[in-house]
C-alpha positions as CSV (number, residue, x, y, z in Angstrom):
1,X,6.4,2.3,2.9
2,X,3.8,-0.6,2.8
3,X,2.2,-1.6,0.0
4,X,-1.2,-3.8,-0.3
5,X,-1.9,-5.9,-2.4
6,X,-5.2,-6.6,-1.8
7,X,-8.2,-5.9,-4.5
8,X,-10.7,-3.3,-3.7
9,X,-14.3,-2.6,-4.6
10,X,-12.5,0.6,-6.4
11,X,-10.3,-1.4,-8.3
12,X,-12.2,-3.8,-10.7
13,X,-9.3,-6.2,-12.1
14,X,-8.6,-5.1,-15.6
15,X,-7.4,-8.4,-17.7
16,X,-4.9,-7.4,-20.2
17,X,-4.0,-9.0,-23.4
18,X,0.2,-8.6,-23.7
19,X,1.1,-11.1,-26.3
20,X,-0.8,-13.5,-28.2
21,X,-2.5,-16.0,-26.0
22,X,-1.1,-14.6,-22.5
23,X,-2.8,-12.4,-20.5
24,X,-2.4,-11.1,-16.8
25,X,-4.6,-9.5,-14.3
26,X,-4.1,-6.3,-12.4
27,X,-5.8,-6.2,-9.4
28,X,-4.8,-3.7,-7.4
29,X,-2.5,-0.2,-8.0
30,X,0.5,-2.0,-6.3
31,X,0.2,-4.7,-9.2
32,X,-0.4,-1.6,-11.4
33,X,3.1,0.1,-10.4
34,X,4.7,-3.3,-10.6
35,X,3.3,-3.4,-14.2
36,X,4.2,-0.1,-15.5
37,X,7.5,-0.3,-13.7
38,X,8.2,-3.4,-15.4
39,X,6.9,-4.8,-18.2
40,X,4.9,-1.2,-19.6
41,X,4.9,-0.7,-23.6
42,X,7.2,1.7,-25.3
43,X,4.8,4.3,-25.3
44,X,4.9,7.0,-22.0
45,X,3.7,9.7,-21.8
46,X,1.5,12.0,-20.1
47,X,-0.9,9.5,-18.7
48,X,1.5,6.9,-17.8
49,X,3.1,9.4,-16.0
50,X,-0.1,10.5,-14.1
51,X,-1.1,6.8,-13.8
52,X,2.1,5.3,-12.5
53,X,1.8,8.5,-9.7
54,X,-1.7,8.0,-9.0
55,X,-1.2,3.7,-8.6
56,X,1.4,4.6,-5.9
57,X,-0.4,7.0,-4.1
58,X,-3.6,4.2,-4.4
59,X,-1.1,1.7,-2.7
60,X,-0.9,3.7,0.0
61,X,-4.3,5.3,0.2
62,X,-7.6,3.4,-0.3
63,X,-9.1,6.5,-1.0
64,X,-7.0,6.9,-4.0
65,X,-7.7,3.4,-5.4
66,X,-11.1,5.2,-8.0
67,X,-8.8,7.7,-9.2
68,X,-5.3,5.3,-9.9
69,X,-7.7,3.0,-11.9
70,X,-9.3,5.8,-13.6
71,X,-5.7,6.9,-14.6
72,X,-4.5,3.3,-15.4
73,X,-7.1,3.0,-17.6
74,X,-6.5,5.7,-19.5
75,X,-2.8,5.3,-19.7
76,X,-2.9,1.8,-21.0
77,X,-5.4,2.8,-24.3
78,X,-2.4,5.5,-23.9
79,X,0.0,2.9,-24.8
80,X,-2.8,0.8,-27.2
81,X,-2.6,-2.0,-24.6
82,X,-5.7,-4.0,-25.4
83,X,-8.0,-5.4,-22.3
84,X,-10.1,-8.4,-22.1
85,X,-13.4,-8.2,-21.4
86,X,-15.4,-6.2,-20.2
87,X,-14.7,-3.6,-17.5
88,X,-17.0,-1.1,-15.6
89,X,-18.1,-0.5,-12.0
């Protein structure tokens, strides 16, 4: 399986706040999986779960990239994981 990496027009970076003073950008659902993989919150549930399937299936499929943001989205004010910003299409 190859992954990319590379941002698209579906997949506005989302700037999240995960400590005081650091942030990171995700800009892509590969970064997305590596994220929630890694260094997700406590809380996971239903929408992580749906997220974390949709961001893999977005890594593989441009096609796929709308509705893996769409679920990140919602899985990270899932978890209360503040963003950054502003954030729309």
């Amino acid at each position: 399986m190859q992954i990319s990496l590379e941002q698209t027009e579906d997949w506005p970076p989302l700037t999240l706040r995960i400590a005081v003073g650091k942030e990171i950008v995700v800009s892509s659902p590969a970064e997305a999986v590596a994220l929630m993989e890694g260094d997700w919150p406590v809380a996971r549930g239903h929408l992580f779960n749906l997220a974390l399937e949709r961001c893999k299936q977005g890594s593989r499929n441009a096609v796929m990239a709308r509705p893996a943001w769409l679920a990140f989205r919602a899985a990270l004010t899932e978890a209360d994981w503040q963003t950054a910003g502003r954030w729309s299409w």
